[in-house]
Each structure stands twice: as C-alpha cells, then as structure tokens.
N, C-alpha and C positions, 0 to 999 in steps of 0.2 A: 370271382376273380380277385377279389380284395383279399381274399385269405391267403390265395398264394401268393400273392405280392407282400402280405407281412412276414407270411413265413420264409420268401425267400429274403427278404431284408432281413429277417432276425439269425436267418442260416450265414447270411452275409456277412453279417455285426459280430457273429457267436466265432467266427474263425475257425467253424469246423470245417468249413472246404479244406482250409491252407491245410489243417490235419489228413486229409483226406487226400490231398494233391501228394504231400509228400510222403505218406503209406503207398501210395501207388511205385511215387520215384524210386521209394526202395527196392518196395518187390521186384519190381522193372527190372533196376539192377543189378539183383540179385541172382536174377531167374538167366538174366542173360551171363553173368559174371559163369555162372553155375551149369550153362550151356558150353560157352566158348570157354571152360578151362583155363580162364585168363593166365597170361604169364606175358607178361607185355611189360619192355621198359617204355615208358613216354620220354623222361628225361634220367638220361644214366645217373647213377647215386645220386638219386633224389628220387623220384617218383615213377613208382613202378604201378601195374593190376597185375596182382597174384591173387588167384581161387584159393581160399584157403577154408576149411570149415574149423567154426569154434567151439569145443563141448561146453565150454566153462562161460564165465562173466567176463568183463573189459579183462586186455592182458592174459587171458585164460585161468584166473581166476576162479576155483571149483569144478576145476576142470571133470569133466564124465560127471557130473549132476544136475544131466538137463532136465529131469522131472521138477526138483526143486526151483530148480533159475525159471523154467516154464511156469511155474506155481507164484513164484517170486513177480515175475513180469506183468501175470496175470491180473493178481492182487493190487501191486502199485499203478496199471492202467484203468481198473478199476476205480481205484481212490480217486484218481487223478480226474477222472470223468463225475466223483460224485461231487469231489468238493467243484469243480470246475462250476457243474449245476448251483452247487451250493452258494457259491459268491458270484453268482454272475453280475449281479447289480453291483459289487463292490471291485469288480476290479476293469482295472484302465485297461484300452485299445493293447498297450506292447505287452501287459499280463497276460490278456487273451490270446495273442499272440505266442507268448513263451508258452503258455499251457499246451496251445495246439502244435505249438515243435515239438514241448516234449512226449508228447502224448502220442504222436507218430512214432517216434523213436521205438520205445516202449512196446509197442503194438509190432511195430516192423517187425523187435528179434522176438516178440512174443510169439508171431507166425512161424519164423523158424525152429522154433525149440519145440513147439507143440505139433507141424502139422507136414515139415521138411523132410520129417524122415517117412512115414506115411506115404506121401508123396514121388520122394525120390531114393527113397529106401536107405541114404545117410541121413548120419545125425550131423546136428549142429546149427549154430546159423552160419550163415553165408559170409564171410568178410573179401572182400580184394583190393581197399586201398590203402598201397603199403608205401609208405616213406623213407628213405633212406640216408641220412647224416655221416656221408665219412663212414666208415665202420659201425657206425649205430644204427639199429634198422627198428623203426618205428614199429609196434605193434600192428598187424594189419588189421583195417575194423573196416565199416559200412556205412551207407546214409545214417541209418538208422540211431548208430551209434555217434555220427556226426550232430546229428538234432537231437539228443539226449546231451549231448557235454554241452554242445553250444546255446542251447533253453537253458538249462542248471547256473551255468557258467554267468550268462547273461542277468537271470533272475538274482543270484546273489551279488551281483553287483549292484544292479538296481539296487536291493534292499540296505546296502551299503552306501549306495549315493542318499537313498532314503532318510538313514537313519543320521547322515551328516550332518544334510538339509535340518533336520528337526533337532540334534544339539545344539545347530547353529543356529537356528529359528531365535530360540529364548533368550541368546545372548545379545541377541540387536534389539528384542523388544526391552530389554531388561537396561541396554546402552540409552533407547529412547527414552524409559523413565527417568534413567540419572539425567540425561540433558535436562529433560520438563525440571525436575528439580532446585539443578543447578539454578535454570532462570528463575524459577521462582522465588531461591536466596537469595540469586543476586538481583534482584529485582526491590 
C-alpha cells in the first residue's frame, strides 16, 4: 500500500494528471465540435463555435502537410516528455505546471493529425473557437492550441521575470557593499 501512495503523490507532484485532464478536455471537445457541426453564434461579432478542420500549423500555416506537422508534433511532444523526465528535480511547482499544459496541447493536435482521418475519414485537426473583432475574424483554433500559446506564452515570461530578478540581484548586493564601505571611510 505504501507504494501506491508514493506513486500516487509523485503522479500528484509530477502534474501529469493536469496533462492528462486537459488531453481529455480537448478530445472531448473536439469529438463533440466534430459531431454537432458547430456553427453557433454565442455572442454576435465576438465569439462564435464554427467546425472547421486545419491541414496546416497555427493560422494554417503548411497548410496540406499533415505527415510532416504529425512528425513535427510528434517529435516536439516527445522532447517535451524527456527533458520534462530530465529536470524533474530542477524545476518549480508552475514549470511543472506549464510543461504539462504544453504538453497536452501538443499531444491534443498530435491526435488529430495522425489518427482523425483514420478515424473519421477527414484530415486535419479539429478547430471551432473562432473570434470575431468588427470585420476581423480571429483564426479559429482549439483547447489544445489554447494550452500550447498560453504554456509558451506563460513560460517566457516567467524566464523574463527571471532573468530581471537576477540583473537586478547583483545591483542591490553590489549597493550593500558600497554602503559597508562607505561606513567604513567614514568611520
């Protein structure tokens, strides 16, 4: 009984559920976007669900080379699993965190590029939440592609708040030595 109780602590700690929970939310809603043929306004020129399928990367991007973007997907969820393994002792609670958003994301259109048309006999992945600005109409994308920008997005910020923190570190230890100084001349 001990063993499961560390491994589920360490399944706990490790944030692969949250990865796991939100691969589900995707499929979920993709499967149903891709049933019900969405075409639904929620709030007029602003936020619609439209089915739409995408061959290509974000924006349609490479558009008709889903083997490659499949192969691409694959790869980077990959990495993203071994370095995740690799630094598990080095990285903080919200890293772990952003790894296992992005790592859903990834995984989510990685399903549909490789296994959607097999499946349901089109290609693509699945997108239906589409925005609309006045005359600008937002790219439609998915979960999936929402925990991919927002993990990225998030983590280089972080690394950005990061690296301020630590310019700004040496400039206060460096102000403490001028003061020790000072008193000591002027003493």
């Amino acid at each position: 009984m001990n063993k499961v109780k560390q491994y589920l602590k360490s399944f706990f700690y490790s944030y692969a559920w949250l990865a796991v929970l939100l691969l589900i939310i995707d499929q979920l809603t993709k499967v149903w976007a891709l049933k019900a043929k969405l075409d639904i306004t929620l709030i007029p020129n602003f936020l619609h669900l439209t089915y739409v399928r995408n061959t290509g990367a974000a924006w349609s991007m490479f558009d008709g080379n889903m083997l490659v973007l499949a192969l691409i997907s694959f790869v980077v969820g990959t990495l993203l699993i071994v370095a995740r393994i690799k630094y598990r002792t080095k990285l903080d609670t919200f890293k772990k965190i952003l790894f296992a958003v992005v790592l859903a994301g990834t995984w989510g259109n990685f399903i549909d590029r490789a296994f959607y048309k097999l499946l349901t006999g089109a290609e693509g992945v699945v997108d239906f939440i589409h925005f609309q600005f006045g005359n600008y109409h937002f790219p439609v994308f998915n979960v999936a592609d929402i925990c991919i920008t927002l993990g990225i997005l998030s983590y280089v910020v972080l690394l950005l708040v990061e690296e301020f923190k630590a310019l700004k570190a040496p400039k206060t230890e460096e102000k403490v030595k001028d003061d020790t100084n000072e008193e000591k001349d002027g003493e």
